[in-house]
C-alpha positions in Angstrom: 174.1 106.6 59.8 176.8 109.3 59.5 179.9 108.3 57.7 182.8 109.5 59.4 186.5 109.4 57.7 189.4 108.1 60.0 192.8 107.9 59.2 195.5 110.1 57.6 195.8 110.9 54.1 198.9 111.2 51.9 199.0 115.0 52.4 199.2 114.6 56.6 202.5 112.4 56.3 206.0 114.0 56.0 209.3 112.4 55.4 210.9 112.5 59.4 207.6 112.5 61.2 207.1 110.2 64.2 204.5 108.1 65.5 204.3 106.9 69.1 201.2 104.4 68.6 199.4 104.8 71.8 198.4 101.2 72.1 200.3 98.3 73.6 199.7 94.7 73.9 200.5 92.5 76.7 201.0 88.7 75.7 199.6 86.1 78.2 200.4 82.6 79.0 198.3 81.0 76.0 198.8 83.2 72.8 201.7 81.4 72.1 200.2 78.0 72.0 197.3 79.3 70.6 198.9 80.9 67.8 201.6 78.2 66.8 198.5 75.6 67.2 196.5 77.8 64.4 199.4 78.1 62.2 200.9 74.7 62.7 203.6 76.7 64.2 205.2 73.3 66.0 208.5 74.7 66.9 208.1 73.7 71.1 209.8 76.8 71.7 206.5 78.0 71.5 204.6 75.5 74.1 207.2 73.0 75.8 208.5 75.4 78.6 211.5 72.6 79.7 212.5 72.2 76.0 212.7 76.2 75.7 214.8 76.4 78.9 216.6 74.0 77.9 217.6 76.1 74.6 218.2 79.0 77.0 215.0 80.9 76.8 213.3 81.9 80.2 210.1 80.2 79.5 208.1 79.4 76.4 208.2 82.4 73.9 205.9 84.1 72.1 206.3 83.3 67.7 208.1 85.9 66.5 205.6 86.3 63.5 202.8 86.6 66.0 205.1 89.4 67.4 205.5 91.2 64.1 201.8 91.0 63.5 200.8 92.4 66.3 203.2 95.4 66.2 202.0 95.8 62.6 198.1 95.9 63.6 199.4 98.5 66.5 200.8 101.0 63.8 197.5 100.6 60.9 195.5 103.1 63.4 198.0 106.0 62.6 199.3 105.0 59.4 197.1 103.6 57.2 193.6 103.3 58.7 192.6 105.5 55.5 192.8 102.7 53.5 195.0 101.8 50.4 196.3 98.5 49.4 199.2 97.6 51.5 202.3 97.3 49.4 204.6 95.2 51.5 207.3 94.6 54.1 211.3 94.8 53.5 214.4 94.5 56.3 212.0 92.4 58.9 214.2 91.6 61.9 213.2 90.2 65.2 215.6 91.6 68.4 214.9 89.9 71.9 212.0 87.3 72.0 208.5 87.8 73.7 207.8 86.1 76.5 204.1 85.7 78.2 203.9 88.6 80.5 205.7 91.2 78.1 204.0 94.4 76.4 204.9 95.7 73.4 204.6 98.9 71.9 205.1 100.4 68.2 206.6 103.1 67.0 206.7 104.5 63.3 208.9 107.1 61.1 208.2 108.3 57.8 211.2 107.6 55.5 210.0 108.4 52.3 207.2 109.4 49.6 206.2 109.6 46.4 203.1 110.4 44.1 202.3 107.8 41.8 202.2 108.0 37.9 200.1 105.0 37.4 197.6 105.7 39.8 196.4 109.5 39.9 195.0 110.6 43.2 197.4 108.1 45.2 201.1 108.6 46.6 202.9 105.6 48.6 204.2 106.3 51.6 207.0 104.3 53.6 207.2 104.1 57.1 210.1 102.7 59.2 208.1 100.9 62.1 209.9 99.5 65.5 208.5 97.3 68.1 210.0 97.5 71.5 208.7 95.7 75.1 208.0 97.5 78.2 211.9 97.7 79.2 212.5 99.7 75.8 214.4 96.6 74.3 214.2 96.3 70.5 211.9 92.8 69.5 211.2 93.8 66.0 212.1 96.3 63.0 210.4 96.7 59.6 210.0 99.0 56.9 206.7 98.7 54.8 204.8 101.2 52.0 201.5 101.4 51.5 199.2 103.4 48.9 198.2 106.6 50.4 195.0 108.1 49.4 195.3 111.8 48.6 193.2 114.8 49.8 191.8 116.5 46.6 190.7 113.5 44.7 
């Protein structure tokens, strides 16, 4: 077996640098259900298509935490697929709701870091990480930090 190291390290980040995360996902007809049935999500916004057009909505849409997930696991590939524990998620906001058929995309900014006194070797790093759908409209915004491995350790 040959190990192979993926992801960036604390030294490859820099405060202002951008991330397009080349992956998108496109939500189909029964991740919504799916999802709000796993996580006793029972809002019917999420599988009663007359009660959600009744509420305005187009159609059934897709949970919003599902949403944030999901734009989350899109960024970990450029961001912190090195590993380090994650440290958390502050300013979560969701902008237009998901609906079965829509793609969404990720992108991430570096907004700030710092080397760690407790923890030689390690910096954390804090990323500024927007979710947008396939007409470039805003479905959620998060900043989260995670510990960042550094190189010469």
């Amino acid at each position: 077996m040959i190990r192979q190291e993926r992801g960036l390290l604390y030294e490859d980040f820099s405060v202002g640098q951008q991330f397009e995360h080349h992956w998108g996902r496109t939500f189909n007809a029964s991740d919504a259900s799916l999802f709000s049935n796993m996580f006793l999500q029972m809002n019917p916004i999420f599988f009663n298509a007359p009660y959600a057009q009744a509420l305005g909505y187009d159609d059934i849409i897709v949970p919003p935490m599902f949403v944030f997930a999901t734009i989350l696991g899109l960024s970990v590939e450029d961001l912190s697929e090195a590993g380090g524990p994650f440290l958390g998620v502050d300013d979560l906001s969701f902008g237009v709701p998901v609906h079965a058929g829509d793609t969404v995309y990720a992108r991430s900014t570096v907004v700030s870091q710092r080397l760690t006194e407790s923890r030689p070797g390690w910096g954390i790093t804090e990323w500024h990480t927007r979710g947008h759908n396939q007409n470039g409209e805003e479905v959620v915004t998060f900043h989260r930090r995670n510990l960042s491995r550094c190189r010469n350790t």
